[in-house]
N, CA, C and O atoms as CSV, one atom per row, in Angstrom:
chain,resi,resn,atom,element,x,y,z
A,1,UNK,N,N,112.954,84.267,112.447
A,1,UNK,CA,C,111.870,85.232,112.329
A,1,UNK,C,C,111.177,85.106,110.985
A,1,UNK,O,O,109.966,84.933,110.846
A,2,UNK,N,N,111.845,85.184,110.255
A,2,UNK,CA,C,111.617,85.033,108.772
A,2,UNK,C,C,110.102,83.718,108.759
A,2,UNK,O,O,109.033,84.186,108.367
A,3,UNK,N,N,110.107,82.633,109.058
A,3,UNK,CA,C,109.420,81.679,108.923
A,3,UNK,C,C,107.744,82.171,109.830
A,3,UNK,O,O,106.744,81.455,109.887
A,4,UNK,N,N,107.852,83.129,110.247
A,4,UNK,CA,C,106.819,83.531,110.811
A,4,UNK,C,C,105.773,84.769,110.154
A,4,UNK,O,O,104.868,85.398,110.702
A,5,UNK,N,N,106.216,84.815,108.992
A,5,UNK,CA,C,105.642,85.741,107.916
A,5,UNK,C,C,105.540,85.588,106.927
A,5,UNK,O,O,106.399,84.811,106.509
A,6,UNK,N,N,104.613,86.078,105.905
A,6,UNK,CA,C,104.764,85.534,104.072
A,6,UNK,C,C,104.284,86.844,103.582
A,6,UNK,O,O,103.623,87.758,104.075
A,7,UNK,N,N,104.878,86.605,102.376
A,7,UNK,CA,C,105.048,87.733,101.610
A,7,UNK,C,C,103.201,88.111,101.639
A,7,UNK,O,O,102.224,87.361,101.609
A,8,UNK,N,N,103.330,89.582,101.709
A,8,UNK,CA,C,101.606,89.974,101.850
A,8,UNK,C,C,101.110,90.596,102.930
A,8,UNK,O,O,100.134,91.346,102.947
A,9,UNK,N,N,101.997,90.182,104.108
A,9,UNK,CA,C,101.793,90.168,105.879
A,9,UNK,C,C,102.138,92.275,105.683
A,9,UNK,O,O,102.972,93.084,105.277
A,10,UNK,N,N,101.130,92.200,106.160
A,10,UNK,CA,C,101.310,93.852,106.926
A,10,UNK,C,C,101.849,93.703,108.044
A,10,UNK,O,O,101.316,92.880,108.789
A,11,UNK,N,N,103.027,94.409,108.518
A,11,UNK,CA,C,103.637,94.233,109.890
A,11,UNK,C,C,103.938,95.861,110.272
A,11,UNK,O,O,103.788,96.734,109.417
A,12,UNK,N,N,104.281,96.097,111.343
A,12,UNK,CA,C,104.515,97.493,111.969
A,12,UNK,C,C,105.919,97.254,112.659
A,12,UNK,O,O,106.288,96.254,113.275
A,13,UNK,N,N,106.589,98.391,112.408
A,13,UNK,CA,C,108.144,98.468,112.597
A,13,UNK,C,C,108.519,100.174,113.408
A,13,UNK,O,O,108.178,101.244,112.906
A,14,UNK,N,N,109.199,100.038,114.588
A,14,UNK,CA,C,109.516,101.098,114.552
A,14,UNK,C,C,110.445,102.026,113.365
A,14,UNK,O,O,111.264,101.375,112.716
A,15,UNK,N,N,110.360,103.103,113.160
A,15,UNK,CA,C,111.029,103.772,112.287
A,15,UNK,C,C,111.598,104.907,112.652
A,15,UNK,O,O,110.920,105.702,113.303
A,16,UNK,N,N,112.955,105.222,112.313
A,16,UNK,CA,C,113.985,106.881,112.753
A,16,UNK,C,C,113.845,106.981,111.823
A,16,UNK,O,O,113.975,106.171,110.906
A,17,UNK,N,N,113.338,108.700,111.844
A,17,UNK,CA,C,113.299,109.592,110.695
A,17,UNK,C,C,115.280,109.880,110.487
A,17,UNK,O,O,116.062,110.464,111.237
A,18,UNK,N,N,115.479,109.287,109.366
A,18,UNK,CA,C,116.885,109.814,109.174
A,18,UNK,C,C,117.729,110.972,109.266
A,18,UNK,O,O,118.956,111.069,109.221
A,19,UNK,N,N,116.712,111.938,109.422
A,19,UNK,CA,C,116.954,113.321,109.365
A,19,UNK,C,C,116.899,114.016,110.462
A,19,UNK,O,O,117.179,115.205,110.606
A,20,UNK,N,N,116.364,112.914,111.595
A,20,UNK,CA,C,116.357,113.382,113.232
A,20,UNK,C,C,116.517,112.430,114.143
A,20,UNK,O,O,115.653,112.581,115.007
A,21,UNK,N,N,117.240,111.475,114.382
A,21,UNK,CA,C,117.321,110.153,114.966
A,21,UNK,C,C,117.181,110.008,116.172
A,21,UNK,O,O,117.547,109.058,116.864
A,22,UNK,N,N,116.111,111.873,116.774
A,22,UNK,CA,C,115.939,111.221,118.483
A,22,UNK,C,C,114.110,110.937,118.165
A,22,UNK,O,O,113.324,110.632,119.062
A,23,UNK,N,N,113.754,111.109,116.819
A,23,UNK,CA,C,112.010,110.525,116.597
A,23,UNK,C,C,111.831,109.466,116.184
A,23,UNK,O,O,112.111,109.400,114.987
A,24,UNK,N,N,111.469,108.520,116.627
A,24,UNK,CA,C,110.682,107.078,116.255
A,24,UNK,C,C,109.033,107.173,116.110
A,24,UNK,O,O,108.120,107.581,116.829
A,25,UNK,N,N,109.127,106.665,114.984
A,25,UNK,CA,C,107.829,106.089,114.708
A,25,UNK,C,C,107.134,105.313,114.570
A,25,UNK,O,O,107.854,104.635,113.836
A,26,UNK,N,N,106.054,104.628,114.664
A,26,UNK,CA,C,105.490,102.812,114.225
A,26,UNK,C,C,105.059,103.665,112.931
A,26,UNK,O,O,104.505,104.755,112.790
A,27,UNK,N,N,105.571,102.661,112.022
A,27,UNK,CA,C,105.321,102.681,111.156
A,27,UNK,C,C,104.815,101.181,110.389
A,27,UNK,O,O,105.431,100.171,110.727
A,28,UNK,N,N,103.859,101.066,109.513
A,28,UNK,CA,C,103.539,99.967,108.578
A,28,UNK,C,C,104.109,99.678,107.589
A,28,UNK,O,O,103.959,100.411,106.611
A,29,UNK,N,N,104.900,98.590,107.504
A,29,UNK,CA,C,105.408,98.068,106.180
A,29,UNK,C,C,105.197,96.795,105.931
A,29,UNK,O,O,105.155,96.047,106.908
A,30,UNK,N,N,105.012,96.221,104.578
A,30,UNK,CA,C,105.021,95.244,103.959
A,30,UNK,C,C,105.995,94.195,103.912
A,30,UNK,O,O,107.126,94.532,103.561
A,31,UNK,N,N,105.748,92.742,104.251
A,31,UNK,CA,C,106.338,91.360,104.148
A,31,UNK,C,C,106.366,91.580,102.896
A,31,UNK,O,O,105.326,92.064,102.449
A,32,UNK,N,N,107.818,91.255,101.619
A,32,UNK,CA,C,107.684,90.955,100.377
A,32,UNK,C,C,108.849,89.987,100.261
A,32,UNK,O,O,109.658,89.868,101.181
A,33,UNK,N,N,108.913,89.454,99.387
A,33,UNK,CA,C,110.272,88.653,98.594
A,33,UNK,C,C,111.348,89.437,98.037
A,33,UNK,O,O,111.287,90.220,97.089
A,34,UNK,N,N,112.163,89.180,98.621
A,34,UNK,CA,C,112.944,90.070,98.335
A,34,UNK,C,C,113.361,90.356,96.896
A,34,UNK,O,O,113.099,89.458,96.096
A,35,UNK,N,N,113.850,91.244,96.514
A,35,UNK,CA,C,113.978,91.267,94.575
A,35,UNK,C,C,115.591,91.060,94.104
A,35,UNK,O,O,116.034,90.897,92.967
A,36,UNK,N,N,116.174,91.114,95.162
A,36,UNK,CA,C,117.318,90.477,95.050
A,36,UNK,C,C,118.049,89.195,95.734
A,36,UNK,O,O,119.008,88.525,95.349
A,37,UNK,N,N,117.264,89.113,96.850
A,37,UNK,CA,C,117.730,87.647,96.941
A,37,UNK,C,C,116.540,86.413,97.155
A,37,UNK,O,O,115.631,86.339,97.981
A,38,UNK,N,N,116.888,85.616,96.209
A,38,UNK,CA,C,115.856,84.416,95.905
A,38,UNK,C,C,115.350,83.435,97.568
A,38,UNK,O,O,116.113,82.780,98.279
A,39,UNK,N,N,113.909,83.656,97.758
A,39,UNK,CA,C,114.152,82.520,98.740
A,39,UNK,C,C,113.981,83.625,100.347
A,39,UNK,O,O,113.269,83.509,101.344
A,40,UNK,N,N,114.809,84.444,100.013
A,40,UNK,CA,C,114.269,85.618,101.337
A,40,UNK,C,C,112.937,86.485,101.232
A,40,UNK,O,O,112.200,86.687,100.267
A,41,UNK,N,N,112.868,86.988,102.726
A,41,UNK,CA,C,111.834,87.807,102.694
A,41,UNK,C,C,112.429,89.294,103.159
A,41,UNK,O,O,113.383,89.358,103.934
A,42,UNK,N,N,111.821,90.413,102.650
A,42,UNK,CA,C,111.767,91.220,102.782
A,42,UNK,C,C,111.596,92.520,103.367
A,42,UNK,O,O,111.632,93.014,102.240
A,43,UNK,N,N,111.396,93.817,104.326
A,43,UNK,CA,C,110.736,94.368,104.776
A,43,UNK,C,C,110.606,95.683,103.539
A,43,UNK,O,O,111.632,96.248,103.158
A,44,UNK,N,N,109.689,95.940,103.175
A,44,UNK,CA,C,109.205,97.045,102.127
A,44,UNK,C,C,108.823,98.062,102.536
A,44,UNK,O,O,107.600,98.048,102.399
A,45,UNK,N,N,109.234,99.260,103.110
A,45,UNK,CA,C,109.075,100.723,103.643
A,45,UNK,C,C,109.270,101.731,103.253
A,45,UNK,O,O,110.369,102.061,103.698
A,46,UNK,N,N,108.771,102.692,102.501
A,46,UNK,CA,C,109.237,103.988,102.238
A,46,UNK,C,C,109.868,103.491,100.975
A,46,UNK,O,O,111.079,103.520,101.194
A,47,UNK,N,N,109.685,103.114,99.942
A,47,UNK,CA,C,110.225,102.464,99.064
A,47,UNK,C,C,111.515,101.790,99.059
A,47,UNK,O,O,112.132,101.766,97.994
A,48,UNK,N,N,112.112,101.132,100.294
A,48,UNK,CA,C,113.227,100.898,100.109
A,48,UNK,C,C,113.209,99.391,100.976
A,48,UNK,O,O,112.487,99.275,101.967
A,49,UNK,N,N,114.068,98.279,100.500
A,49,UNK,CA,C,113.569,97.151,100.951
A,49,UNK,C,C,114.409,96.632,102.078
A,49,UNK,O,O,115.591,96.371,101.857
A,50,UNK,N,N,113.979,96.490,103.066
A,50,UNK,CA,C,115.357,96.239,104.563
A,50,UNK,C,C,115.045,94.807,105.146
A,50,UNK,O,O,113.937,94.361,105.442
A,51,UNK,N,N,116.265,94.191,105.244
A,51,UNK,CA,C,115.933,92.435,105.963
A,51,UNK,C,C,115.460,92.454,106.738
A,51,UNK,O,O,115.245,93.309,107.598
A,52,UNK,N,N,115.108,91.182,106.542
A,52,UNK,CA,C,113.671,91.091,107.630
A,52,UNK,C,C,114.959,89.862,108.599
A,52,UNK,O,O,115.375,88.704,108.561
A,53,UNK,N,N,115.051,90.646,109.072
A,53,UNK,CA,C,115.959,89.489,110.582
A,53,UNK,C,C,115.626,89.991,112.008
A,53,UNK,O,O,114.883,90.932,112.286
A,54,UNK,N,N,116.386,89.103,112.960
A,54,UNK,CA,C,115.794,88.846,114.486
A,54,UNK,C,C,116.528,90.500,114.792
A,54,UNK,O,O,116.378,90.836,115.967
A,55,UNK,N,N,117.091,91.282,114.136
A,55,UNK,CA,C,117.471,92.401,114.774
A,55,UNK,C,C,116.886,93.486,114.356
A,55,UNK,O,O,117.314,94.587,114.702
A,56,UNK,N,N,115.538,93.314,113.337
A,56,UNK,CA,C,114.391,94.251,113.651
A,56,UNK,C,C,113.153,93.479,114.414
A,56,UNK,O,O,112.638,92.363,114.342
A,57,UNK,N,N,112.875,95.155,115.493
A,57,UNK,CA,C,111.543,94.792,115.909
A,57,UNK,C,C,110.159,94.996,115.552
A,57,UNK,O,O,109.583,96.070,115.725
A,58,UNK,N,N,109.569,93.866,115.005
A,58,UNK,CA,C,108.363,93.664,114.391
A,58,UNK,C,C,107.151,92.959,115.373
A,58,UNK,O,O,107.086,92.110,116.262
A,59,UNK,N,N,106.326,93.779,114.701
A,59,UNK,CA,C,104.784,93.657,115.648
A,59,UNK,C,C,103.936,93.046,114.483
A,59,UNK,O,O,104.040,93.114,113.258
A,60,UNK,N,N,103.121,92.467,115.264
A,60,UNK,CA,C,102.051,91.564,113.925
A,60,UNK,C,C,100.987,92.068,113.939
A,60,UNK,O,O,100.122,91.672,113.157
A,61,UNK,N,N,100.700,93.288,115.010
A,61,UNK,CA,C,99.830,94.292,115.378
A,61,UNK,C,C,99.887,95.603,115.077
A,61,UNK,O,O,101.045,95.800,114.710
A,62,UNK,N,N,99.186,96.758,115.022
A,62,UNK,CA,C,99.202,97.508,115.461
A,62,UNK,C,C,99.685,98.371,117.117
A,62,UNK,O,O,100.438,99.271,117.490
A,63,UNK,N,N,98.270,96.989,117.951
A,63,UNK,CA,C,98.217,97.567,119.160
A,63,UNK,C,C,99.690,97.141,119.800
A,63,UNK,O,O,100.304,97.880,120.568
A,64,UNK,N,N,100.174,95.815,119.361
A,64,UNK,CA,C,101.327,95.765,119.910
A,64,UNK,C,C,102.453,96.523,119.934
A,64,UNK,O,O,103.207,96.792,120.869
A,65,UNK,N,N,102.478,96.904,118.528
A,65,UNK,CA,C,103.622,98.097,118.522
A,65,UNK,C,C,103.383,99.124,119.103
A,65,UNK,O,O,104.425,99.600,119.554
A,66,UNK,N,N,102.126,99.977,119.418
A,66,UNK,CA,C,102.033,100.955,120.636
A,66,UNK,C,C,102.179,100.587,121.832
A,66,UNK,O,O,102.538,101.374,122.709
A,67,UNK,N,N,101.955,99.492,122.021
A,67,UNK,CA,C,102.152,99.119,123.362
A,67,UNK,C,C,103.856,98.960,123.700
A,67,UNK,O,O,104.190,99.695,124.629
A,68,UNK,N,N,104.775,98.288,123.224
A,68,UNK,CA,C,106.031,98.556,122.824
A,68,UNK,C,C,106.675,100.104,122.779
A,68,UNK,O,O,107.722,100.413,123.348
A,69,UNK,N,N,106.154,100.676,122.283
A,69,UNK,CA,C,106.405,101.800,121.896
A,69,UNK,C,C,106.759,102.459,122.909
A,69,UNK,O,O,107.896,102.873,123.136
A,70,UNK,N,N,105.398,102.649,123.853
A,70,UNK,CA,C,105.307,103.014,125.117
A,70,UNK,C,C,106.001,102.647,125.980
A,70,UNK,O,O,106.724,103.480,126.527
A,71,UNK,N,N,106.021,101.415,126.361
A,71,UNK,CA,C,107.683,100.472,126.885
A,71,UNK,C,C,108.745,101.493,126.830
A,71,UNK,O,O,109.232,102.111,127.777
A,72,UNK,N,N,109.067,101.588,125.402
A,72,UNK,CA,C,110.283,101.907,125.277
A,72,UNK,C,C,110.308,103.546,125.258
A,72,UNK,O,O,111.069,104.036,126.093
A,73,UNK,N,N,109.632,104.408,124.478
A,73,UNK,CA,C,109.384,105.564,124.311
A,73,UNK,C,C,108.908,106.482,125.346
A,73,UNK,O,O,109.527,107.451,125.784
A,74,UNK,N,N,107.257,105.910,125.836
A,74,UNK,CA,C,106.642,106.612,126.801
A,74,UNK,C,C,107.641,107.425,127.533
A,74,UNK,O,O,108.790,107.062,127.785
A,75,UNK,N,N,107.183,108.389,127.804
A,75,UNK,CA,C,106.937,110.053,128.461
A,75,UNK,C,C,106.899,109.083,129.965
A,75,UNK,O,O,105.968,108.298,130.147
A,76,UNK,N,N,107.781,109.211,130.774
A,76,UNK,CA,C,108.110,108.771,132.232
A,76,UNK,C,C,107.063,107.665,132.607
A,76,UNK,O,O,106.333,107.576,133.595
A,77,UNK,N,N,107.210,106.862,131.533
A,77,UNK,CA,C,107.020,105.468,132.181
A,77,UNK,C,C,108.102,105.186,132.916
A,77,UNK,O,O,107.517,104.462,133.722
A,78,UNK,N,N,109.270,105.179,133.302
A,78,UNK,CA,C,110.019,103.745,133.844
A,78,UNK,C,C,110.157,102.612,133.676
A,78,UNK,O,O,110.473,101.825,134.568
A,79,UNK,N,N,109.941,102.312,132.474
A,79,UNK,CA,C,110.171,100.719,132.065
A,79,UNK,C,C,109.003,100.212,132.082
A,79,UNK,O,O,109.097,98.985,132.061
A,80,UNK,N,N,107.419,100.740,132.123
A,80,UNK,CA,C,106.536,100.025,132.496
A,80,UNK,C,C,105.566,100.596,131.509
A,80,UNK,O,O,105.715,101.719,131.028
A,81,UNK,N,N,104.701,99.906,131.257
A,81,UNK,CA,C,103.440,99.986,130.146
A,81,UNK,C,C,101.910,100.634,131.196
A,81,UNK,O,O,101.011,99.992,131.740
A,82,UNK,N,N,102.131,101.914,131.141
A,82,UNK,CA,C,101.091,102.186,131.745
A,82,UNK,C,C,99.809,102.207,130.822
A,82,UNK,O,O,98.706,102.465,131.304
Protein backbone atom coordinates (compact mmCIF):
# COMPACT_ATOMS: atom_id res chain seq x y z
CA UNK A 1 0.00 0.00 0.00
CA UNK A 2 2.59 2.20 1.10
CA UNK A 3 4.13 2.54 -2.59
CA UNK A 4 0.91 3.98 -3.75
CA UNK A 5 1.22 7.31 -1.90
CA UNK A 6 3.86 10.13 -1.09
CA UNK A 7 4.23 12.15 1.52
CA UNK A 8 1.71 15.30 0.73
CA UNK A 9 -1.23 12.87 -0.60
CA UNK A 10 -4.51 13.90 1.14
CA UNK A 11 -6.28 10.60 1.72
CA UNK A 12 -9.67 9.89 3.64
CA UNK A 13 -9.84 7.22 6.35
CA UNK A 14 -12.61 5.99 8.21
CA UNK A 15 -12.37 7.16 11.83
CA UNK A 16 -14.00 5.82 15.60
CA UNK A 17 -14.50 8.49 17.78
CA UNK A 18 -12.65 6.84 20.80
CA UNK A 19 -15.08 7.91 23.10
CA UNK A 20 -18.01 6.10 21.25
CA UNK A 21 -16.88 3.24 19.04
CA UNK A 22 -20.42 2.56 17.50
CA UNK A 23 -19.62 6.29 15.27
CA UNK A 24 -17.45 6.25 12.27
CA UNK A 25 -16.43 8.89 10.40
CA UNK A 26 -14.52 9.72 6.92
CA UNK A 27 -12.30 11.60 7.92
CA UNK A 28 -9.14 13.46 5.99
CA UNK A 29 -5.72 12.84 6.85
CA UNK A 30 -2.38 13.43 5.59
CA UNK A 31 0.37 10.99 3.76
CA UNK A 32 3.65 12.08 5.82
CA UNK A 33 7.09 10.43 6.62
CA UNK A 34 7.02 9.13 9.37
CA UNK A 35 9.16 11.00 12.29
CA UNK A 36 10.19 8.01 13.70
CA UNK A 37 10.81 5.61 11.34
CA UNK A 38 13.20 6.44 8.40
CA UNK A 39 12.00 5.36 4.95
CA UNK A 40 8.15 4.84 6.07
CA UNK A 41 5.13 6.59 5.45
CA UNK A 42 2.81 7.78 7.65
CA UNK A 43 -0.94 8.47 8.31
CA UNK A 44 -1.21 12.09 10.16
CA UNK A 45 -4.73 12.58 11.94
CA UNK A 46 -5.84 14.44 14.76
CA UNK A 47 -2.34 15.05 15.61
CA UNK A 48 -1.29 11.69 16.07
CA UNK A 49 0.66 9.63 13.46
CA UNK A 50 -0.84 5.89 12.58
CA UNK A 51 0.81 3.31 9.87
CA UNK A 52 -0.06 3.50 6.88
CA UNK A 53 -0.52 -0.46 6.12
CA UNK A 54 -2.91 -2.86 4.06
CA UNK A 55 -5.03 -3.00 7.38
CA UNK A 56 -6.23 0.56 7.09
CA UNK A 57 -8.91 1.50 4.76
CA UNK A 58 -7.90 4.31 2.58
CA UNK A 59 -9.69 6.18 -0.19
CA UNK A 60 -7.79 8.45 -2.64
CA UNK A 61 -11.17 10.18 -2.80
CA UNK A 62 -13.51 11.72 -1.09
CA UNK A 63 -16.42 10.29 -3.12
CA UNK A 64 -14.98 6.95 -2.64
CA UNK A 65 -14.95 6.91 0.91
CA UNK A 66 -18.73 7.83 0.98
CA UNK A 67 -19.42 5.50 -1.23
CA UNK A 68 -17.69 2.79 1.07
CA UNK A 69 -19.07 4.20 3.83
CA UNK A 70 -22.43 3.54 2.69
CA UNK A 71 -21.41 -0.13 1.81
CA UNK A 72 -20.55 -0.58 5.05
CA UNK A 73 -22.50 1.93 7.29
CA UNK A 74 -25.65 2.84 5.27
CA UNK A 75 -29.02 2.86 7.11
CA UNK A 76 -30.55 -0.66 5.52
CA UNK A 77 -28.62 -0.99 2.65
CA UNK A 78 -27.91 -4.76 2.76
CA UNK A 79 -24.62 -4.89 1.53
CA UNK A 80 -25.39 -2.74 -1.41
CA UNK A 81 -24.48 0.88 -2.48
CA UNK A 82 -27.66 2.43 -3.13
Amino acid sequence: MEQMYQAGDVVYVFYRNPHTQDVANIQAAAVVNHPEKPNELALFLYETYYPLSDEVAVYSSEEEANQAYEYYYGEGTEGTIE
